[in-house]
N, C-alpha and C positions, 0 to 999 in steps of 0.2 A: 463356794469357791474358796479354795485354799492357796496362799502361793507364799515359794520358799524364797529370799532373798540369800544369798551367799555371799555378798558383801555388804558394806553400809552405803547409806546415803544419805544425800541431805534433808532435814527434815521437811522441808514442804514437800516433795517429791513424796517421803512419806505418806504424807498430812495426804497427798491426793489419791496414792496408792489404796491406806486404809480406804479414803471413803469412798472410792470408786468399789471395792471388795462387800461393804459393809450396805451400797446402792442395792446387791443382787443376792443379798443373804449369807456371804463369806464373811471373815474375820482375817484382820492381820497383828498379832499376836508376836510383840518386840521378847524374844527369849535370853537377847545379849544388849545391852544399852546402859549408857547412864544413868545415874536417878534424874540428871535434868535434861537429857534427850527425852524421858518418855515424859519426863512433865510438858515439854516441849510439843508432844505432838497429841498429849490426851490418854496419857499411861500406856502401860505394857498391855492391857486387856480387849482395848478401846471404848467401844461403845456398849455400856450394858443390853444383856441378853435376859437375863433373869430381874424382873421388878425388883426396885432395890428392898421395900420391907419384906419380899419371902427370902432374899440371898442374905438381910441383916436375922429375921430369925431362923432360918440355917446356920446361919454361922452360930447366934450365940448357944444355939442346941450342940453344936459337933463343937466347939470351941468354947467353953463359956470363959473362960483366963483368958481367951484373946491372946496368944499366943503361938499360933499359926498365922503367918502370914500380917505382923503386925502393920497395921496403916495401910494396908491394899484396898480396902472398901473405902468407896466415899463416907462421908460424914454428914 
């Protein structure tokens, strides 16, 4: 399930939107927001899809300077 939001909203509204999406396999995926709106609600990505040690060695293979997309991965 995908869904488009054309305005904003507050972030718990959010917070229930994604995890209602995220209950049945969808994603909600913040493409315009603050940096402390998405820390606010659990990033712009939400909840990881891909195990974080195969997404950290993809990245340092396709990126190894770390330099796409700095601080988007957890730590």
């Amino acid at each position: 399930a995908t869904a488009y939001l054309l305005r904003s909203i507050d972030r718990e509204t959010f917070r229930k939107l994604r995890a209602a999406l995220e209950a049945v396999g969808g994603v909600a995926v913040l493409e315009r927001a603050s940096a402390e709106y998405k820390r606010d609600v659990g990033g712009a990505w939400g909840a990881p899809r891909v195990p974080l040690g195969i997404a950290r060695a993809l990245k340092d293979r396709f990126d190894p300077l770390g330099v796409l997309a700095p601080g988007r991965m957890p730590t």
